[in-house]
C-alpha positions, 0 to 999 in steps of 0.5 A: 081626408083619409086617415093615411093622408091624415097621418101624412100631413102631420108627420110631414109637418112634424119633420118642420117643427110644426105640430098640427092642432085638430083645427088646423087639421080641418082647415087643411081639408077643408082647403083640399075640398075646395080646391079640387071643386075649384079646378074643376072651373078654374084652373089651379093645380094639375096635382089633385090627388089628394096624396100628392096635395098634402105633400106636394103643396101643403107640406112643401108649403111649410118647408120655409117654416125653420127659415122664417126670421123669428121677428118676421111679421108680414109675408108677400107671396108673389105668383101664389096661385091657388095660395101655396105656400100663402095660405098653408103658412098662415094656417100655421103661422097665425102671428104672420100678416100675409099678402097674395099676390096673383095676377088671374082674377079667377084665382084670387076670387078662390082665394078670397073664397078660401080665406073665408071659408076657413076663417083665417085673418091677417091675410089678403089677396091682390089681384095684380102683377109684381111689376105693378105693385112692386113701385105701389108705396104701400108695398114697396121695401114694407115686407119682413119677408117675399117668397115665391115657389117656382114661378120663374127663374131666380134671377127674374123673382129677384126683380119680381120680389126684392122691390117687396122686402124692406132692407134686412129682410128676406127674400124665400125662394123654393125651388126644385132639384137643380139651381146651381144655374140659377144661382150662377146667372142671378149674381147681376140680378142680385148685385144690382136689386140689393140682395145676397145670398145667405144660405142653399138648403137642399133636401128631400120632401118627406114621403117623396123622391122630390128634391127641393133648394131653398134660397134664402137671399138677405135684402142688403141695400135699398133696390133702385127706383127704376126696378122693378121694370115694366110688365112682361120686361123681367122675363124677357129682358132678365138681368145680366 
């Protein structure tokens, strides 16, 4: 990594109360090597310039740092693809207990491979789909916290991710500029799975013009056994 990216990463981090340790600096490059190699075989990011990684995925990543709970101890990140915002949080989070969730083989062997080469533990990758594991006892309402980062509209992450978070936890959503929408057409979604929104943040990632929403959904009330429903169901079927 240059020295400007360098500077970048840690002034991004700073700006969410996150002061970079030389070794988490490493990590993070190391991360970056990988993950350009990767996506040469594997598709993982159509961001490779090493710029737009920092800010796009690594700093974005940290963004939910300042809305983690402070007694959050285990995280499932659900469609985490090539680990954003998984990995990045436990670089930086070294007490969180971390679960990858992602339902292509070839991007759960990368993260495996990253998880490794980095030399981080408390974490694992599953290779698996929400629908699936969100009815597995051992992962079903066990989780401080789930998040997601853009993979669907919200009203079908709250299927895909409430079923993960244990009653007074928290759902993390990351979304882009416009969410009024969203949240206008997830009410049902949330009525029905036990959630409720707690808080909207929006805000401009550092070094970019990018707007992004943070929703922060509190796990009210035990989610209905027969959610979430069968694969492939949430996304065409969402909840109204």
């Amino acid at each position: 990594m240059n020295s400007e990216n360098r500077d970048i990463l840690i002034k991004g981090f700073t700006k969410y109360g996150v002061q970079l340790t030389e070794k988490q600096i490493t990590c993070f490059e190391l991360y970056h090597k990988m993950l350009i190699e990767w996506n040469e075989k594997v598709n993982l990011t159509a961001i490779i310039d090493e710029r737009e990684v920092v800010i796009k995925h690594f700093i974005d990543s940290i963004s939910i740092v300042p809305f983690l709970p402070e007694n959050a101890l285990n995280i499932i990140d659900v469609g985490t693809g090539a680990g954003f915002p998984g990995i990045p949080l436990k670089i930086v989070k070294n007490d969180l207990n971390v679960t990858l969730l992602d339902s292509l083989e070839k991007r759960v062997r990368f993260l495996d491979s990253v998880i490794n080469e980095i030399g981080i533990s408390d974490i694992k990758a599953i290779h698996g789909r929400a629908e699936d594991l969100g009815k597995d006892k051992a992962h079903r309402e066990i989780y401080d916290v789930g998040t997601a980062r853009a993979v669907a509209s919200l009203s079908v992450l709250c299927e895909y991710i409430l079923p993960f978070v244990r009653v007074g936890g928290y759902f993390i959503a990351m979304k882009g500029s416009t969410v009024e929408n969203e949240i206008s057409d997830s009410r049902a979604a949330l009525d029905i799975l036990g959630g409720e929104i707690e808080h909207v943040a929006n805000f401009i990632l550092p070094f970019e013009k990018n707007e992004r929403n943070i929703i922060l959904i509190k796990k009210i009330r035990q989610t209905p056994t027969k959610y979430p429903r069968k694969s492939g169901k949430p996304t065409k079927s969402p909840l109204k």
